[in-house]
LUMLOLUM-86287 format. One record per residue (C-alpha): x negated, y, z negated; residue number from 1; residue in one letter. Coordinates in Angstrom, 1 decimal, always signed. Last residue first. Layout:
BEGIN
+--------+--------+--------+-----+------+
|     px |     py |     pz | seq | type |
+--------+--------+--------+-----+------+
|      X |      Y |      Z | NUM |    A |
...
+--------+--------+--------+-----+------+
***
This chain:
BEGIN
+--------+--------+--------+-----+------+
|     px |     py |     pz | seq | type |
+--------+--------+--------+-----+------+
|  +32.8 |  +97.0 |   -9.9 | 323 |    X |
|  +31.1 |  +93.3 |   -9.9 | 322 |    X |
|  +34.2 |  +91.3 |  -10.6 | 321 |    X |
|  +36.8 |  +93.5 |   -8.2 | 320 |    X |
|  +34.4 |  +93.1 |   -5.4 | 319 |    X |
|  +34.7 |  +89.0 |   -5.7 | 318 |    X |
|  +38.4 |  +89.3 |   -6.3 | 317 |    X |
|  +38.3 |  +91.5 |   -3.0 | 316 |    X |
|  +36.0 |  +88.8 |   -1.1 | 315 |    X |
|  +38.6 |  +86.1 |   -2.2 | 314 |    X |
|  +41.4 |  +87.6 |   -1.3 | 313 |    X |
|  +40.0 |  +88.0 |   +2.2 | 312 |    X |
|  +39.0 |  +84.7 |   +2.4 | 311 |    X |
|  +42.0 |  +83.0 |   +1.4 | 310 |    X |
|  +44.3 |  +85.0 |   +3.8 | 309 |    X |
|  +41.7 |  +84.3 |   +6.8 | 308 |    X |
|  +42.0 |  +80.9 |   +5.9 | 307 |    X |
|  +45.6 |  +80.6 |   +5.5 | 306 |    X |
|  +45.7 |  +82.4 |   +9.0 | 305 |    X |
|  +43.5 |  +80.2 |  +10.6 | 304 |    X |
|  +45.7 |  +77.2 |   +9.4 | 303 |    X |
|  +48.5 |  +78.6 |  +10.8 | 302 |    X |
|  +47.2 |  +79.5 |  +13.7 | 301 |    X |
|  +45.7 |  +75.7 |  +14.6 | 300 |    X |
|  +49.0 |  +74.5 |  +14.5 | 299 |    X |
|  +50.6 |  +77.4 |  +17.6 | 298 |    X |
|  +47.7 |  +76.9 |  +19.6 | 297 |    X |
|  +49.0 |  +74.9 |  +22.2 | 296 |    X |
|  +52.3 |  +77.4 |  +21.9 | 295 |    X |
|  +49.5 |  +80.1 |  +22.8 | 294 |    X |
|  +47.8 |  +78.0 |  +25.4 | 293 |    X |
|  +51.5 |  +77.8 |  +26.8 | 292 |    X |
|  +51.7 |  +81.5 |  +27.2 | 291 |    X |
|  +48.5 |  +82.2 |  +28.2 | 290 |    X |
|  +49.1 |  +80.0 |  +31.1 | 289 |    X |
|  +52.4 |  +81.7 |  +31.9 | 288 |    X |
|  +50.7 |  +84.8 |  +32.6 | 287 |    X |
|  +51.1 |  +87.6 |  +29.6 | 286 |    X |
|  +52.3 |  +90.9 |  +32.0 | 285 |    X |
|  +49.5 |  +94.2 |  +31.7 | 284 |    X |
|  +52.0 |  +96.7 |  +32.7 | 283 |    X |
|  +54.3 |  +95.9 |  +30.7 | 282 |    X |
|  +52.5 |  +96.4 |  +27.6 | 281 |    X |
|  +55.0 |  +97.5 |  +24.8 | 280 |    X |
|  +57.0 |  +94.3 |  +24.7 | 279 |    X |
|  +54.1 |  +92.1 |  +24.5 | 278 |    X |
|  +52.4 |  +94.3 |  +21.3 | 277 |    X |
|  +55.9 |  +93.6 |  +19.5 | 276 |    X |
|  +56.0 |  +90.4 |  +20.0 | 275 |    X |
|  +52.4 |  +89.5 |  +18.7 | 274 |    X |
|  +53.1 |  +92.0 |  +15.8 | 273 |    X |
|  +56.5 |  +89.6 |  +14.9 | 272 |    X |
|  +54.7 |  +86.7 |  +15.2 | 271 |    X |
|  +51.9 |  +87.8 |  +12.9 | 270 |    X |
|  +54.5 |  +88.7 |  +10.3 | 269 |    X |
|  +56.3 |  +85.4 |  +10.7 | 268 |    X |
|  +52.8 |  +83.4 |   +9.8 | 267 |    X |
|  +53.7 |  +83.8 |   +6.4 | 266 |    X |
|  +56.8 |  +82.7 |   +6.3 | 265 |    X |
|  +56.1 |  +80.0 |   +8.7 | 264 |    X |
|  +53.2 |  +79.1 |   +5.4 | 263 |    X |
|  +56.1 |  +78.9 |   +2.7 | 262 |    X |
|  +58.4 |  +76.4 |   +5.0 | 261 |    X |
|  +55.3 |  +74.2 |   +5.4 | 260 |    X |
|  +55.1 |  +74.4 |   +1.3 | 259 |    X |
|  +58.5 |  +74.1 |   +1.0 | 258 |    X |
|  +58.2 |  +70.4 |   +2.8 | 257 |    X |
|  +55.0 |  +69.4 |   +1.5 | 256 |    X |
|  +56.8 |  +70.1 |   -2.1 | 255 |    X |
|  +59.1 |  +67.4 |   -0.8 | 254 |    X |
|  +62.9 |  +67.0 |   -0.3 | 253 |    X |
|  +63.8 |  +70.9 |   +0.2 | 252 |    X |
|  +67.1 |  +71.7 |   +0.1 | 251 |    X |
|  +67.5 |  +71.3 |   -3.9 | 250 |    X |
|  +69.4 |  +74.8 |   -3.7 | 249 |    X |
|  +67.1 |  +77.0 |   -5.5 | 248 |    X |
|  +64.8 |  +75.4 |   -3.4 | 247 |    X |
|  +66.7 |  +76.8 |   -0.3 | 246 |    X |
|  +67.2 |  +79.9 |   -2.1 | 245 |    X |
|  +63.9 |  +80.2 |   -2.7 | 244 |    X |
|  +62.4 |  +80.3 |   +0.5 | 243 |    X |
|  +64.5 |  +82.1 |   +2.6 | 242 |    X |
|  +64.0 |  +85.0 |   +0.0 | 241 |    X |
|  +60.5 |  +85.0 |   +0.2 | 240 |    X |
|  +60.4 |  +87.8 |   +1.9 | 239 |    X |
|  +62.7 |  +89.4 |   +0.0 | 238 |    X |
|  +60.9 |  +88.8 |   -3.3 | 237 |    X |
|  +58.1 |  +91.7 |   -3.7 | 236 |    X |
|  +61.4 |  +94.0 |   -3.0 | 235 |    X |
|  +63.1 |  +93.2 |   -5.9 | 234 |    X |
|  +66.6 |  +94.2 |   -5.7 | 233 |    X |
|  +67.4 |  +91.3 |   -3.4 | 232 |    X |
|  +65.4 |  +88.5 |   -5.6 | 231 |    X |
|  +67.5 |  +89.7 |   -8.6 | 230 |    X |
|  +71.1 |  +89.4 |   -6.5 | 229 |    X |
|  +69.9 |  +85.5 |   -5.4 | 228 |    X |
|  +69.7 |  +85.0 |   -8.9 | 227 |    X |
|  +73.3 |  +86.4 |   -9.9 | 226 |    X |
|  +74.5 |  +84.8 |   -6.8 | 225 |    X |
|  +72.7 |  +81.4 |   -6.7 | 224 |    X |
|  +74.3 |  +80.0 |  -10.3 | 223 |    X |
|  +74.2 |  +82.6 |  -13.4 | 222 |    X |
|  +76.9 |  +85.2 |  -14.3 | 221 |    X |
|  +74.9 |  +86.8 |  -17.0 | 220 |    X |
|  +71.5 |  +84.5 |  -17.6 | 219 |    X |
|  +69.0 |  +86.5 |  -19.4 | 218 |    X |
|  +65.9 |  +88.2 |  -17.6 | 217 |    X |
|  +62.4 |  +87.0 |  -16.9 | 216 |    X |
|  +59.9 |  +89.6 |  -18.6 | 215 |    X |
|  +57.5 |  +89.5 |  -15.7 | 214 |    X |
|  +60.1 |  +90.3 |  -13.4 | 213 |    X |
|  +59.0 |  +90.4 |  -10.0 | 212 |    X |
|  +56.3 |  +87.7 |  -10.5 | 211 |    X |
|  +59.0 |  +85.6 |  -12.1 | 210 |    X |
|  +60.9 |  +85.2 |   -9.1 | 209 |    X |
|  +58.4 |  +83.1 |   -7.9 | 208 |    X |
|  +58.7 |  +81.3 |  -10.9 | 207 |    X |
|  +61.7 |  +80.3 |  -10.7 | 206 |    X |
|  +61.6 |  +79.5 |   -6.7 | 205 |    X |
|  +58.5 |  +77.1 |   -8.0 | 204 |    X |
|  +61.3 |  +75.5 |  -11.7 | 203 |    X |
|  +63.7 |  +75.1 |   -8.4 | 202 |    X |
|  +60.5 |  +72.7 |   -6.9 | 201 |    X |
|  +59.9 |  +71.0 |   -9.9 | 200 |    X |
|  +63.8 |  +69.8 |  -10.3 | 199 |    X |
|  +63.5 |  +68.9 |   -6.7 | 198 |    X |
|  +60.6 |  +66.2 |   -6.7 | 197 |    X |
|  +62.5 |  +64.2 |   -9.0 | 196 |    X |
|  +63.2 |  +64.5 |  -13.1 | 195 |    X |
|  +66.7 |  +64.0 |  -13.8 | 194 |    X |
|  +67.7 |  +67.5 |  -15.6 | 193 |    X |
|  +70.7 |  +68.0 |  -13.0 | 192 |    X |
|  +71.8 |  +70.3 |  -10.5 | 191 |    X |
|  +72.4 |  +74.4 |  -10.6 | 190 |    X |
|  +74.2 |  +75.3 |  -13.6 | 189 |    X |
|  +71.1 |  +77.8 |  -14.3 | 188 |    X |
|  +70.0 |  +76.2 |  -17.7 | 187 |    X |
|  +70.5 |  +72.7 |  -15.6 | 186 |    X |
|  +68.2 |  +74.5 |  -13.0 | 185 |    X |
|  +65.2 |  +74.8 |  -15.8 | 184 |    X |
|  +63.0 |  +77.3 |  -15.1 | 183 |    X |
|  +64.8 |  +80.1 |  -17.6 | 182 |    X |
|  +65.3 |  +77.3 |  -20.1 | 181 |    X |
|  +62.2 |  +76.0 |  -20.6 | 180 |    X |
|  +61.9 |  +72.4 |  -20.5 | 179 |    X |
|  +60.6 |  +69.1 |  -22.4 | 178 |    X |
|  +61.2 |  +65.5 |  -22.0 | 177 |    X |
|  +63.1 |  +65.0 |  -18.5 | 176 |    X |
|  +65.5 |  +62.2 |  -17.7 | 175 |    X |
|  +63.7 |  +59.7 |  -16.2 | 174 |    X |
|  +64.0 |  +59.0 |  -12.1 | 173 |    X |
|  +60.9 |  +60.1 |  -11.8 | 172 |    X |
|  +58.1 |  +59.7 |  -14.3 | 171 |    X |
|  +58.1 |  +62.7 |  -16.5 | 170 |    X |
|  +55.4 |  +65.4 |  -17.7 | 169 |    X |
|  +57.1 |  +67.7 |  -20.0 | 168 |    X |
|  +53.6 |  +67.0 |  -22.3 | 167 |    X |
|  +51.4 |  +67.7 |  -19.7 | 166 |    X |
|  +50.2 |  +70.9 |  -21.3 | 165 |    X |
|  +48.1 |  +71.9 |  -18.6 | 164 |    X |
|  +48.3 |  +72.8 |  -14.5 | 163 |    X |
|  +45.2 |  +74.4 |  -12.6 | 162 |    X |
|  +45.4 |  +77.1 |  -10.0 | 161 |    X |
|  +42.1 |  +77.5 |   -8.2 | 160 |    X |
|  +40.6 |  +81.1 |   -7.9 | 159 |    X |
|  +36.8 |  +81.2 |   -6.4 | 158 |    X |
|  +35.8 |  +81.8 |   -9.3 | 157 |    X |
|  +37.5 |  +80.7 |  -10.9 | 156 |    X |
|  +40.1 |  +79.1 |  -13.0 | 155 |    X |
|  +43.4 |  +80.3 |  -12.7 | 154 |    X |
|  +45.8 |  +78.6 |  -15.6 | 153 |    X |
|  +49.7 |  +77.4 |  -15.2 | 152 |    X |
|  +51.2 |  +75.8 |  -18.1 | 151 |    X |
|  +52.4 |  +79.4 |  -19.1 | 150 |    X |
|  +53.3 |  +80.3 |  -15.8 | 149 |    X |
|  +56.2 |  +77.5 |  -15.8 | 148 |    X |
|  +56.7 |  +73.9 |  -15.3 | 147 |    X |
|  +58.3 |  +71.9 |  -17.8 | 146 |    X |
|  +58.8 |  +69.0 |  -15.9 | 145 |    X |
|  +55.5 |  +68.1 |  -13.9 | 144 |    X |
|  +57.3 |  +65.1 |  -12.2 | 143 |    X |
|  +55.8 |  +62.2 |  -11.3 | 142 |    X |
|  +55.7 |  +58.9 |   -9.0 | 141 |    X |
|  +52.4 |  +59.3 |   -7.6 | 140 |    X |
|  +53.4 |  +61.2 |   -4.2 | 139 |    X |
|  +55.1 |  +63.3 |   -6.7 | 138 |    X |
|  +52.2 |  +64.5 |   -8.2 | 137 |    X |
|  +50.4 |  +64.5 |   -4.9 | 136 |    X |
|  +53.4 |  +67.0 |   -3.8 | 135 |    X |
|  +52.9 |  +69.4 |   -6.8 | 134 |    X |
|  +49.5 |  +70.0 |   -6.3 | 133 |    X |
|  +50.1 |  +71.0 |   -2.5 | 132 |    X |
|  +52.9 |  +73.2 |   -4.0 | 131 |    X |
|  +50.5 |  +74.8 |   -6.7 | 130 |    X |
|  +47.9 |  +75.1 |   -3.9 | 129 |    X |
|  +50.5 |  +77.4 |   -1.8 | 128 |    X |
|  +52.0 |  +79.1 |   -4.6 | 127 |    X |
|  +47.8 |  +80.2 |   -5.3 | 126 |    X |
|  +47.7 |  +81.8 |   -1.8 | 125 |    X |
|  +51.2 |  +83.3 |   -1.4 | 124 |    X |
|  +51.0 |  +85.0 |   -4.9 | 123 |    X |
|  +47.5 |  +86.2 |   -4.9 | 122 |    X |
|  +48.5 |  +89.3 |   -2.6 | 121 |    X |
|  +50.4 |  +90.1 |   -5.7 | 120 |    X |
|  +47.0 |  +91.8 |   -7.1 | 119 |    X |
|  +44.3 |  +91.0 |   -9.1 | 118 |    X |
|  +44.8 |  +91.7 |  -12.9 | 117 |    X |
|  +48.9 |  +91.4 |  -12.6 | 116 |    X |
|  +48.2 |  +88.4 |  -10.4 | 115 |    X |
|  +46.2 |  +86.5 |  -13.4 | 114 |    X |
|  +48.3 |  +87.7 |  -15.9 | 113 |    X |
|  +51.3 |  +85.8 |  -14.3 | 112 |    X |
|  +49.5 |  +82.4 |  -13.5 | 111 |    X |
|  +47.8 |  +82.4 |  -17.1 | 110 |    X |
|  +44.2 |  +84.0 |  -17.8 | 109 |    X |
|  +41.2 |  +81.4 |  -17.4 | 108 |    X |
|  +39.5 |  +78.4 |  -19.4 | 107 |    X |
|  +40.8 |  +75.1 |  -18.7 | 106 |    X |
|  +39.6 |  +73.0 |  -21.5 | 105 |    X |
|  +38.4 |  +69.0 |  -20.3 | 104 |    X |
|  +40.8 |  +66.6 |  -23.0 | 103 |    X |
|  +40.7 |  +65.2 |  -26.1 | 102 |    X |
|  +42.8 |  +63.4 |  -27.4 | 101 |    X |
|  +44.8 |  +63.0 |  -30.9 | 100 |    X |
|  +46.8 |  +60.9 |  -33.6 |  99 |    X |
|  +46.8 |  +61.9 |  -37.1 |  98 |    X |
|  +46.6 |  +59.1 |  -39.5 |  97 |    X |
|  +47.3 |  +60.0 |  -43.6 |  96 |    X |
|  +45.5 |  +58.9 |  -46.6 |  95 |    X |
|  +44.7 |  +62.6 |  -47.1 |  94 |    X |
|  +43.0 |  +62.7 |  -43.7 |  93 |    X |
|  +42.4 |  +60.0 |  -41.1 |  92 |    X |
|  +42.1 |  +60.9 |  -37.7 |  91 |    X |
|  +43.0 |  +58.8 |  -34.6 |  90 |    X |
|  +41.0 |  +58.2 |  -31.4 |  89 |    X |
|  +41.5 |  +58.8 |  -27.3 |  88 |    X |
|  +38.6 |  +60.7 |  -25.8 |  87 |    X |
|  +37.6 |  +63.1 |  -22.4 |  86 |    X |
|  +40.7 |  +63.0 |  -20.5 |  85 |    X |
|  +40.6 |  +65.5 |  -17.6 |  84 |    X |
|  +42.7 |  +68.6 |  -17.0 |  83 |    X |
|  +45.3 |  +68.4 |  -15.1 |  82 |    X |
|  +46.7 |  +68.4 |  -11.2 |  81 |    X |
|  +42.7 |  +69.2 |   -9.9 |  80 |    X |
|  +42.9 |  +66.3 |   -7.4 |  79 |    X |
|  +39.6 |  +65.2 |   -5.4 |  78 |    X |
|  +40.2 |  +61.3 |   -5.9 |  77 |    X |
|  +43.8 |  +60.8 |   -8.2 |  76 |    X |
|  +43.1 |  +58.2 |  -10.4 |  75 |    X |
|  +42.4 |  +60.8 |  -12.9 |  74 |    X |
|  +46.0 |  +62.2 |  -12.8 |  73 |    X |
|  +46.7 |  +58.6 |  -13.7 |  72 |    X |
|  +44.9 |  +58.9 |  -17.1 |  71 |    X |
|  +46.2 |  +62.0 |  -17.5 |  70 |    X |
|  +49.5 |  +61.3 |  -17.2 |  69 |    X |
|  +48.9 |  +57.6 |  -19.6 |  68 |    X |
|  +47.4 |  +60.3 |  -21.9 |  67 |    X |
|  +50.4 |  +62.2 |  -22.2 |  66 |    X |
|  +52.6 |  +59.2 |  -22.5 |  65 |    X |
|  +50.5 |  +57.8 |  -25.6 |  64 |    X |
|  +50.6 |  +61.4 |  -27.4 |  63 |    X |
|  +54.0 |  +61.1 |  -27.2 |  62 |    X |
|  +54.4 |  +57.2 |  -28.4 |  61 |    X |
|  +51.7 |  +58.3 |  -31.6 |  60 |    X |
|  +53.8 |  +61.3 |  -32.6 |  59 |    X |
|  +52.0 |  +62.5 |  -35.3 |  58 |    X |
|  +50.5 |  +64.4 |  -33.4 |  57 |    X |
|  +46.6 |  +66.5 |  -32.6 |  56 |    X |
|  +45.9 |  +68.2 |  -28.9 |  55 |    X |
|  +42.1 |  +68.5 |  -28.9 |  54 |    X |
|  +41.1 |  +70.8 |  -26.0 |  53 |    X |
|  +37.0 |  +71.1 |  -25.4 |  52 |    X |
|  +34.4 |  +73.2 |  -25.3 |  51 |    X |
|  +30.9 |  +71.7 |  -24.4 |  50 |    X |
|  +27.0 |  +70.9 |  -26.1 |  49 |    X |
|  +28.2 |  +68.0 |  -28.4 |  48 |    X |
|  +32.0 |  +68.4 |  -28.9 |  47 |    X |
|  +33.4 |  +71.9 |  -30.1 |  46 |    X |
|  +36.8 |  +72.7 |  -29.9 |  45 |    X |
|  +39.8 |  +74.6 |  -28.8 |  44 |    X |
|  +43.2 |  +73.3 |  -31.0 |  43 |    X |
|  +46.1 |  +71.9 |  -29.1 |  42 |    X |
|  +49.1 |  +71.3 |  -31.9 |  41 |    X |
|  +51.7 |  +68.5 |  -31.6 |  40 |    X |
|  +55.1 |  +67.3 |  -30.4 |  39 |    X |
|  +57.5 |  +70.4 |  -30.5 |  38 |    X |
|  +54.9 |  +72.9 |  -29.7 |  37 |    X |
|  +51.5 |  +74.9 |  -31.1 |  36 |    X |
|  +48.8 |  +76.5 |  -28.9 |  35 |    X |
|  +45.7 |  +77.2 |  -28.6 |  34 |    X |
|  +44.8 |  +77.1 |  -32.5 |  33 |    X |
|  +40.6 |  +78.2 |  -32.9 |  32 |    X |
|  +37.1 |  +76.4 |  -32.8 |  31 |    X |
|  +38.2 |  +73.0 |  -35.0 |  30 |    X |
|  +34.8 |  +71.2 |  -34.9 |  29 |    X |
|  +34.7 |  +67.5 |  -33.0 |  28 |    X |
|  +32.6 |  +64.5 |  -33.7 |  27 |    X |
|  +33.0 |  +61.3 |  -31.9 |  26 |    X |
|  +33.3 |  +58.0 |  -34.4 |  25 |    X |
|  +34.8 |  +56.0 |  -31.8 |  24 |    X |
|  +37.4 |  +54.0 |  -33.8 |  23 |    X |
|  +38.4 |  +56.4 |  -36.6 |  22 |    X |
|  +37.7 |  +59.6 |  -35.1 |  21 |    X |
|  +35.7 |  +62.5 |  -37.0 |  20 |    X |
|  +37.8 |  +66.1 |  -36.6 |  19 |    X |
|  +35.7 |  +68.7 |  -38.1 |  18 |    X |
|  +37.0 |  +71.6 |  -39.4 |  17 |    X |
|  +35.3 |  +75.2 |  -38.8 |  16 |    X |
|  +38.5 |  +76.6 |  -37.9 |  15 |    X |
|  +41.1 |  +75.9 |  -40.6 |  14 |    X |
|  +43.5 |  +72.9 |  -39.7 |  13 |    X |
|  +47.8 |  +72.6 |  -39.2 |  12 |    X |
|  +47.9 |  +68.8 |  -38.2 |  11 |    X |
|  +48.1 |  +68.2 |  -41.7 |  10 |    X |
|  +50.8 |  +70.3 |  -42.5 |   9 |    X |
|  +52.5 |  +69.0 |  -39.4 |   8 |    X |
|  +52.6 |  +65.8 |  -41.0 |   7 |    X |
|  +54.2 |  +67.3 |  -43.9 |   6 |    X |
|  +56.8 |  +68.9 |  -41.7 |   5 |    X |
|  +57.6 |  +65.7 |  -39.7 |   4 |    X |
|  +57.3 |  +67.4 |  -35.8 |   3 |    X |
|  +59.9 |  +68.0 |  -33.6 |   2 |    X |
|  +61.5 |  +65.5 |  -31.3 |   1 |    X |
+--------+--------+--------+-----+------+
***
């Protein structure tokens, strides 16, 4: 639905404005336009001694779902899905009523300009908490919807990925509000725009691809074959490969699910050193012992190597701030 064009007039406001509610009489001053979509405007602001987001509509009913998401992703103990909800109001101007919230402002470059400063050897880390995100989402009977680098924002440090605009956000079963095309698998001919765990997890294998081409590309012969060409001439993307194509296919029920799949790909590397140091000491044979202490330890490896992955991106980003 887009917006009524004298209502977005109004909702169109000079820096230096301030926004007074109606019913709770809080105080905000128009910093500078965020962004600008089909059902509003997000402005940066000032309230008391803190930025904030204002998102202003005059679509009351979308403005009411968005806060409902945030309102549940509050509900969520420890989760960093969005940002918080700060204030709920309406503004009168001209005779007119503007419907708004605030909301915490996530400050940081997006997903893509993010691993462009620092380095691809982000990807695997911040895909990981993106897909652990993702599942409590779903866990609470969401789905994120229009889910692309855009919406994506690193705080830090130390890096966290942090999802805004919840306006795409749908409950499932729904059919979903708001998409891009290039991360939508309807766009691609590859499932429906019903909004369950899977249509988020094609718009992950979408964006994964979308660290190799920053620039996306258009859709020629679309389907698996044309994307599963782009991942094969990209060499960022094969290994990955596995990956994708299986949420490129709806394989993958859960985001827990991919994300397991996500961390054996990582751990495949050290798998294949492990095998290839056995073969070239014969003379020093593994015991059988070792052998099942190493299966034993098979869990606690892959959470020593996420660790050791995390902390060794972090102490670069660290270096990369002070040089």
């Amino acid at each position: 639905m887009m917006m009524n064009s004298s209502l977005k007039n109004l909702c169109k406001v000079q820096s230096g404005t301030i926004i007074e509610g109606k019913w709770h009489k809080n105080r905000y001053t128009i910093i500078k336009e965020l962004g600008f979509g089909a059902n509003g405007i997000v402005y940066l602001a000032q309230f008391h001694n803190q930025r904030v987001a204002l998102k202003m509509s005059d679509n009351g009913m979308s403005i009411i779902s968005e806060v409902n998401v945030l309102k549940s992703f509050a509900k969520v103990q420890g989760s960093s899905l969005g940002p918080s909800l700060i204030d709920v109001d309406d503004w009168t101007v001209r005779r007119q009523t503007i419907s708004f919230y605030a909301m915490e402002y996530i400050a940081g470059p997006d997903l893509l300009t993010f691993i462009k400063q620092k380095g691809t050897g982000w990807i695997d880390v911040l895909m990981l908490q993106l897909l652990s995100d993702l599942h409590t989402l779903h866990e609470k009977g969401w789905v994120f919807g229009d889910l692309k680098p855009e919406n994506l924002i690193v705080m830090g440090p130390p890096p966290r990925i942090r999802c805004i605009d919840v306006g795409g956000t749908t409950i499932q079963g729904r059919a979903i509000k708001e998409f891009t095309e290039f991360y939508d698998r309807g766009y691609w001919g590859l499932g429906t725009r019903k909004a369950e765990p899977t249509y988020d997890l094609f718009a992950v294998a979408m964006i994964l691809i979308n660290t190799a081409y920053p620039k996306r590309f258009n859709k020629s012969t679309g389907g698996v074959t044309q994307l599963q060409e782009m991942i094969r001439r990209a060499k960022p993307l094969q290994k990955y490969e596995a990956v994708i194509v299986n949420a490129l296919h709806g394989k993958y029920q859960s985001a827990k699910e991919m994300r397991f799949d996500m961390i054996r790909n990582l751990n495949e590397p050290i798998k294949h050193a492990q095998s290839s140091y056995r073969k070239g000491s014969a003379k020093q044979p593994i015991q059988k012992s070792r052998q099942s202490q190493h299966k034993r330890k098979g869990g606690w490896l892959e959470t020593t190597l996420i660790v050791m992955v995390i902390s060794i991106l972090y102490m670069i980003y660290i270096y990369g701030q002070i040089g």
